[in-house]
SEGULUM-737951 format. One line per 3 residues: number of its first residue (from 1); their letters; for each residue x negated, y, z negated of N, C-alpha, C. Coordinates in Angstrom, 1 decimal. Layout:
NUM = a = X Y Z X Y Z X Y Z ~ ...
//
This chain:
1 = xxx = 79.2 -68.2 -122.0 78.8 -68.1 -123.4 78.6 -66.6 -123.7 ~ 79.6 -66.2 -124.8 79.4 -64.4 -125.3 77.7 -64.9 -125.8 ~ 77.1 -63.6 -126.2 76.0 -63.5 -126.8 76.1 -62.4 -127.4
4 = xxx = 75.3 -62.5 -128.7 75.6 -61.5 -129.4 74.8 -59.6 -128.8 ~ 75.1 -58.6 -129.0 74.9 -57.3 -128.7 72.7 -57.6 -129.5 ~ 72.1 -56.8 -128.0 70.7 -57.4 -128.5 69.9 -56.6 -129.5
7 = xxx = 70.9 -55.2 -129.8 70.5 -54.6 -130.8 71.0 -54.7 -132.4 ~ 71.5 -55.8 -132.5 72.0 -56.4 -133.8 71.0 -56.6 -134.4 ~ 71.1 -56.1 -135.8 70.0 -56.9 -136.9 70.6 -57.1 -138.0
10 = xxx = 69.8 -58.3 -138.7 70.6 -58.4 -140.2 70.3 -57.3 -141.2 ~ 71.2 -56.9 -142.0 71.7 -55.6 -142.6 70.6 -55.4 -144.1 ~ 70.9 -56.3 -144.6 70.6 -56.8 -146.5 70.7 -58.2 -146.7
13 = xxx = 70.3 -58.5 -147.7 70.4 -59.8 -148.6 70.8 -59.6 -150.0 ~ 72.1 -60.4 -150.2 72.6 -60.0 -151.9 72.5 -61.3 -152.9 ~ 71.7 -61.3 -153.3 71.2 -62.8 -154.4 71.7 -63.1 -155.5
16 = xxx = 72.2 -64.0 -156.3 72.6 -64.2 -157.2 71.2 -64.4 -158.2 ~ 71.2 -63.9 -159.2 70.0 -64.0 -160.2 70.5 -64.6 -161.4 ~ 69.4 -65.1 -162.3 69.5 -65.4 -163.4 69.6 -64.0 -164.7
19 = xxx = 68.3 -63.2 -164.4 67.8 -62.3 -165.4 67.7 -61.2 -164.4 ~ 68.5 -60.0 -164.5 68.5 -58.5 -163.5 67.3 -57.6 -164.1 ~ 67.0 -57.8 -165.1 65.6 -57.2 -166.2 64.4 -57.6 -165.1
22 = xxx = 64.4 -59.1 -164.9 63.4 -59.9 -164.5 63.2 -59.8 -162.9 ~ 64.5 -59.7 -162.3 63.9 -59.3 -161.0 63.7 -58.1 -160.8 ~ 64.3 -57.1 -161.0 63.4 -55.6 -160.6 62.2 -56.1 -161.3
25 = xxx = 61.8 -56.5 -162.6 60.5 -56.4 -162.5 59.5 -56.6 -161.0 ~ 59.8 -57.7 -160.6 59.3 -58.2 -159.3 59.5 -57.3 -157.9 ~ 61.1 -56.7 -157.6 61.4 -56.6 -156.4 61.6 -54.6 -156.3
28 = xxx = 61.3 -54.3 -157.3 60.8 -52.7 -157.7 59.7 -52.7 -158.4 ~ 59.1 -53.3 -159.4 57.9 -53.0 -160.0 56.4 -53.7 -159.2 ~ 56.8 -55.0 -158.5 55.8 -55.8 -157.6 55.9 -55.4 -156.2
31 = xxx = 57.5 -55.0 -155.8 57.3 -55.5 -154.3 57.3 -53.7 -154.3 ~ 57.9 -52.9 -154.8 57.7 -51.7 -154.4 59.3 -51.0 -154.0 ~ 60.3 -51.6 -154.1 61.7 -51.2 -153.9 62.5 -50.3 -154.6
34 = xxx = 63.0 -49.5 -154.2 63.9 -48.6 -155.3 64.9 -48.7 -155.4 ~ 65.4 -48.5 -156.6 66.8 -48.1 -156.9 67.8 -47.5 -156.6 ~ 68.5 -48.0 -155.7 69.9 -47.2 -155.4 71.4 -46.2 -156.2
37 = xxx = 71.6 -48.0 -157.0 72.7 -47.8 -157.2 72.7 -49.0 -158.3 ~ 73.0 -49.0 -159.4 73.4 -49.9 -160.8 74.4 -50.2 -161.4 ~ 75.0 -51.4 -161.4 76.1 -51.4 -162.0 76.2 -51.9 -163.3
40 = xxx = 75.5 -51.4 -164.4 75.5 -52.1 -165.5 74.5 -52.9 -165.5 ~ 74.6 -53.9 -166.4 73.9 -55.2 -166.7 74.5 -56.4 -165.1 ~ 75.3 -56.0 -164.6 75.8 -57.1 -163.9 75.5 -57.2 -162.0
43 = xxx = 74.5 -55.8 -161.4 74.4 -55.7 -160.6 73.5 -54.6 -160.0 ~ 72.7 -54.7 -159.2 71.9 -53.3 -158.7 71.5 -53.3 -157.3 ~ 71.5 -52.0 -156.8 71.2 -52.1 -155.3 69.8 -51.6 -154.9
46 = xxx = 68.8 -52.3 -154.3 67.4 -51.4 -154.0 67.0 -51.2 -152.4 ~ 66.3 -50.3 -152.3 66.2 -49.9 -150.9 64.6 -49.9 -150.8 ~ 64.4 -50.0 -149.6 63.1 -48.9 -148.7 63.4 -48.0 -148.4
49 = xxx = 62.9 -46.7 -149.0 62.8 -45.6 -147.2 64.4 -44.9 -147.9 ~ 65.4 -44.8 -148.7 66.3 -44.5 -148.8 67.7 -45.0 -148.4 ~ 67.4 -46.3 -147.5 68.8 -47.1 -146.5 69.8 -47.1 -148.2
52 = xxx = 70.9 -47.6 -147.8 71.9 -47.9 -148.9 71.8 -48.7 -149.4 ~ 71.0 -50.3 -149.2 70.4 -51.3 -149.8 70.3 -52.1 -148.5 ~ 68.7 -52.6 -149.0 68.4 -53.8 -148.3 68.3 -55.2 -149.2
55 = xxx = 68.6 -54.9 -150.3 68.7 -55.9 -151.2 69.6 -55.9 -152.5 ~ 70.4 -56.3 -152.5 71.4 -56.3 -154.1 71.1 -57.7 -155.2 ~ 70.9 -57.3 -155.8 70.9 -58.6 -157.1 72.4 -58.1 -158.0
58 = xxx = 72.5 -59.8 -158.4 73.8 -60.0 -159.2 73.5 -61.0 -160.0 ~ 73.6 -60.5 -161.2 74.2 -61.8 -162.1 75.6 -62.4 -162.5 ~ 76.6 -62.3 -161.5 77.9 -62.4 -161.6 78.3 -64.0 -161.9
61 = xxx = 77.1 -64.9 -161.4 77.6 -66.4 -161.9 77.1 -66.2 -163.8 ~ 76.6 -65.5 -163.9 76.4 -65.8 -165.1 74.6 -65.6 -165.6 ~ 74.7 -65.2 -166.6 73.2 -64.5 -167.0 72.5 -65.8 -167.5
64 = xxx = 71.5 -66.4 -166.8 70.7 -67.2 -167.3 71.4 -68.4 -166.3 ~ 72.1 -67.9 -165.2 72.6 -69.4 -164.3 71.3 -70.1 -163.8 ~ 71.7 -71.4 -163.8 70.5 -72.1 -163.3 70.2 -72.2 -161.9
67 = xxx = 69.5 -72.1 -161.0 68.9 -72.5 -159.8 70.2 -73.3 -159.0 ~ 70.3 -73.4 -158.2 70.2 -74.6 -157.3 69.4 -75.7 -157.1 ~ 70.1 -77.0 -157.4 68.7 -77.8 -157.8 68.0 -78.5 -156.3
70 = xxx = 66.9 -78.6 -156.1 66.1 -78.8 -154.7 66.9 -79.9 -154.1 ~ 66.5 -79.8 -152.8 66.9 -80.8 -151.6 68.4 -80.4 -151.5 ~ 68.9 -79.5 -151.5 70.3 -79.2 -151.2 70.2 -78.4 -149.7
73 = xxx = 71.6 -77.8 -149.3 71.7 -77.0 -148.6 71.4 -75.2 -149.1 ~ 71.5 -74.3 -148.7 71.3 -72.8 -148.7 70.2 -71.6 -148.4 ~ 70.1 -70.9 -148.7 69.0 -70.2 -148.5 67.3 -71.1 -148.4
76 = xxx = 66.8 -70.8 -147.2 65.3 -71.4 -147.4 64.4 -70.3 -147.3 ~ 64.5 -69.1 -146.8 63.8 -68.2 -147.4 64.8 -66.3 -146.2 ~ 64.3 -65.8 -146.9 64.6 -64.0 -146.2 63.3 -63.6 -145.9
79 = xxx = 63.5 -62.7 -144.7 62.1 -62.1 -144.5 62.0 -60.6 -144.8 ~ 60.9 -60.1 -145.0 60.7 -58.5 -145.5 60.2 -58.3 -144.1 ~ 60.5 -57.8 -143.5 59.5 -56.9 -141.7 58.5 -55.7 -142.8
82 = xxx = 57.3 -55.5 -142.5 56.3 -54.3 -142.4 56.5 -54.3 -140.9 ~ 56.3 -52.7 -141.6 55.8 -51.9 -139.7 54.7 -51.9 -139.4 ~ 53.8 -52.8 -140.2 52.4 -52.9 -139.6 51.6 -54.0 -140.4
85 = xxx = 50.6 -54.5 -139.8 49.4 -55.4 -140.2 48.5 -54.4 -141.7 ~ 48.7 -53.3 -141.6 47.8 -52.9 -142.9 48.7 -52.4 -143.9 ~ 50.3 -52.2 -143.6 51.1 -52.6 -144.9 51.5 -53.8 -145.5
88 = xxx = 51.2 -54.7 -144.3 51.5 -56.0 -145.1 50.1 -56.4 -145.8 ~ 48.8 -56.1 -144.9 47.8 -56.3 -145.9 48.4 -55.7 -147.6 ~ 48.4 -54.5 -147.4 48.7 -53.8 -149.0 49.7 -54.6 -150.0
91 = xxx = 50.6 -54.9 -149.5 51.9 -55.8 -150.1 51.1 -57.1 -150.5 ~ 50.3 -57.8 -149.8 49.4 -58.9 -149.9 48.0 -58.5 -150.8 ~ 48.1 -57.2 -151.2 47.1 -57.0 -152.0 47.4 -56.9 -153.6
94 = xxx = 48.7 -56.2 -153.6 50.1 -56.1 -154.7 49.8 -57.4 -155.4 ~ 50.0 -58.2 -154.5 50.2 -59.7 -154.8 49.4 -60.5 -155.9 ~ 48.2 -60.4 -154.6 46.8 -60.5 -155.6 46.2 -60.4 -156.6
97 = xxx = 45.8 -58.3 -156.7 46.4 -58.2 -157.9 46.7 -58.5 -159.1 ~ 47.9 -58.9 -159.1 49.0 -58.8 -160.2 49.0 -61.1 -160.2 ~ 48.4 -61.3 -159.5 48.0 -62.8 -159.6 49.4 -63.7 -159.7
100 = xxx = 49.8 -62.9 -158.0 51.5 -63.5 -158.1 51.6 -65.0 -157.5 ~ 52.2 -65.7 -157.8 51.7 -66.9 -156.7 51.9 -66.9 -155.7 ~ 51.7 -67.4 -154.7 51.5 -67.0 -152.9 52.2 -68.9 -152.5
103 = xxx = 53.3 -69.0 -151.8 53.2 -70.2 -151.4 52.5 -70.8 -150.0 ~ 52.0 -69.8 -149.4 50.9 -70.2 -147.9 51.2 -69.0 -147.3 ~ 50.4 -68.8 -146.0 50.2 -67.5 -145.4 50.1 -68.5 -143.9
106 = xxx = 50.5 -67.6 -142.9 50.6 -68.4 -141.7 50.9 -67.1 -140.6 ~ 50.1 -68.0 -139.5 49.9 -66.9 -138.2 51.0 -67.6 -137.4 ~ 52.0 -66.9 -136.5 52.7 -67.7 -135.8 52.9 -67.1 -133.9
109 = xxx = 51.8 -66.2 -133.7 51.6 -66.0 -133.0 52.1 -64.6 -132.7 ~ 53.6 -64.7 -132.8 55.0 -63.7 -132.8 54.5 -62.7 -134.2 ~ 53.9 -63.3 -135.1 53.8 -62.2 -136.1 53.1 -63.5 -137.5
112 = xxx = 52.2 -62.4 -138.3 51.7 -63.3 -139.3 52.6 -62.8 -140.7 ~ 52.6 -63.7 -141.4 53.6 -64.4 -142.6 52.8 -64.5 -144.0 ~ 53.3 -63.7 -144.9 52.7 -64.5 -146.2 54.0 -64.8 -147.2
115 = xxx = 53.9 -66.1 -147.7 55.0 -66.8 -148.4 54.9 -67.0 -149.7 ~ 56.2 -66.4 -150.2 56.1 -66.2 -152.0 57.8 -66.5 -152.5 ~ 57.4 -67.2 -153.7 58.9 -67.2 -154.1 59.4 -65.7 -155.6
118 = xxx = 60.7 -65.5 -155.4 60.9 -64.5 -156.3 61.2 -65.1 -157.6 ~ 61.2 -64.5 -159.1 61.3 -65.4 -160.6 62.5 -66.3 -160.4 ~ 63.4 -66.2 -159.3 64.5 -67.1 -159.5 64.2 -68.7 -158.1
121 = xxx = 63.0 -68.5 -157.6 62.8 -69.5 -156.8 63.4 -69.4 -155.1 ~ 63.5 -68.2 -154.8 64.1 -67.7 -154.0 62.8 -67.7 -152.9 ~ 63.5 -68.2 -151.4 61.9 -68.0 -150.7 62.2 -66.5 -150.5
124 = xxx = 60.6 -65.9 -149.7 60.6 -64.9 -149.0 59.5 -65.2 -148.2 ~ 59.2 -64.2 -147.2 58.5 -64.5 -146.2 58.3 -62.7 -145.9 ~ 57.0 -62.7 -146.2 56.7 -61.0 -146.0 55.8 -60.9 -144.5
127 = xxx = 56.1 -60.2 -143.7 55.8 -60.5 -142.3 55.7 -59.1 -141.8 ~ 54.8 -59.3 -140.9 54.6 -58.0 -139.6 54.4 -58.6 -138.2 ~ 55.2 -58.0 -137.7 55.9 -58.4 -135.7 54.3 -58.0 -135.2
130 = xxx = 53.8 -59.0 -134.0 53.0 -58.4 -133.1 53.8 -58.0 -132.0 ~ 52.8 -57.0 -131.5 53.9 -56.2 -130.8 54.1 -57.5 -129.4 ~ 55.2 -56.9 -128.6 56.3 -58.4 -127.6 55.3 -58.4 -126.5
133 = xxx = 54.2 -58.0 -126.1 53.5 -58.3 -124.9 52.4 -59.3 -125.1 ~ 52.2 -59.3 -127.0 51.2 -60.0 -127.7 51.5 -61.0 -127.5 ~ 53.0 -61.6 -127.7 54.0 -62.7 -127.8 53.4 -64.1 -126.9
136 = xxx = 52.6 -65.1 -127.6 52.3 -66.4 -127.0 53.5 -66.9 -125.8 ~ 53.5 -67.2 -124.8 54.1 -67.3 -123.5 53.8 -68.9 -123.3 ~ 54.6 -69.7 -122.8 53.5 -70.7 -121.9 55.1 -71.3 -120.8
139 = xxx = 54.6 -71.6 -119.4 55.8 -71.8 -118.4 56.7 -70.3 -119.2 ~ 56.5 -69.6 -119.2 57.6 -68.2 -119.0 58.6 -68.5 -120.4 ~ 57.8 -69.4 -121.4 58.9 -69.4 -122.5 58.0 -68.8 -123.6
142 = xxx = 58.8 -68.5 -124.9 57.9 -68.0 -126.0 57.3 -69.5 -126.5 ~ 56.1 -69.2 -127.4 55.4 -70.6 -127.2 54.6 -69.6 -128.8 ~ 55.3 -70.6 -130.0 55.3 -69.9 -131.2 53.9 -70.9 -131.8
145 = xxx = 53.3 -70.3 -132.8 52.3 -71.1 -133.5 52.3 -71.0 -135.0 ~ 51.0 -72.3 -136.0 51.5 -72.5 -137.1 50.5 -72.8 -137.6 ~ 49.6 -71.7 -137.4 47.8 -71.7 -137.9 48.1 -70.9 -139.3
148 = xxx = 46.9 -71.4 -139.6 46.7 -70.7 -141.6 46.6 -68.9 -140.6 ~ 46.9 -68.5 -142.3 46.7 -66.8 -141.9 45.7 -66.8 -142.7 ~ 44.3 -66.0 -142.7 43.7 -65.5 -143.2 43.8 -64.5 -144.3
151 = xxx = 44.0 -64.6 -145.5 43.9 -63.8 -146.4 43.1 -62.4 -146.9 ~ 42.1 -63.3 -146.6 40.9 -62.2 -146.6 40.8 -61.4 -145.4 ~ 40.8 -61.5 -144.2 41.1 -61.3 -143.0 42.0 -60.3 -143.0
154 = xxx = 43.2 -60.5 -143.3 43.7 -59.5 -143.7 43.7 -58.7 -144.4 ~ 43.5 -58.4 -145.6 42.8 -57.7 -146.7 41.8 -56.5 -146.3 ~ 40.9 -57.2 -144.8 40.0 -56.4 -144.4 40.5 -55.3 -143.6
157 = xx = 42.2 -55.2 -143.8 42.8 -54.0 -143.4 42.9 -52.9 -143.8 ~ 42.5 -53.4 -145.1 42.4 -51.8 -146.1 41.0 -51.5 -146.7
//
């Protein structure tokens, strides 16, 4: 069996939107992403930290396309990595805040999670890695969990 090279990671995520106005509002004005690169009304690229994009929005099906309607196949959510437990507090405070809706927060042992959808119903999953020695174990396997995350608890990071 090939396996893939163990320093592979996934690159970006490029989403089809309804309203390109409406997501930067959210994914530059809420989440904190910049601007790369714009193509008009029909496309934009945003980054962390400078990369070339870790996210592109498109309105190329069409401005004001409708959703995907539930119970289908595709996307069930992307994750954002923080490099830490008190940036993701912050990002979780953004949230708050600005009284964004939150769809659950969860500890999974491997790393804690807080879950939000973007204006087009898009999951995401905003997360920080514990570090790999932290990593729940049991018989020599990873051994993942699915406890509430503490909000406040978190928060108490900043």
């Amino acid at each position: 069996m090939k396996l893939v090279h163990k320093d592979v990671k996934i690159g970006h995520i490029h989403l089809t939107v309804a309203d390109l106005d409406r997501s930067l509002s959210f994914y530059r004005d809420l989440l904190g992403f910049e601007i790369m690169e714009r193509y008009e009304d029909s496309a934009v690229f945003l980054s962390a930290g400078g990369y070339h994009h870790h996210i592109a929005l498109n309105t190329w099906a069409g401005k004001g396309a409708a959703p995907p309607p539930p119970g289908r196949t595709g996307l069930y959510h992307f994750a954002i990595l923080y490099p830490n437990r008190k940036e993701l507090a912050k990002a979780a405070k953004i949230l708050i805040d600005a009284k964004y809706p939150l769809d659950g927060a969860s500890d999974h042992g491997v790393s804690e999670a807080i879950y939000l959808k973007d204006p087009d119903g898009n999951g995401i999953e905003l997360y920080r890695d514990r570090p790999k020695r932290d990593w729940p174990m049991k018989n020599g396997r990873l051994k993942m969990t699915l406890k509430p995350l503490s909000l406040l608890g978190l928060l108490e990071e900043i």
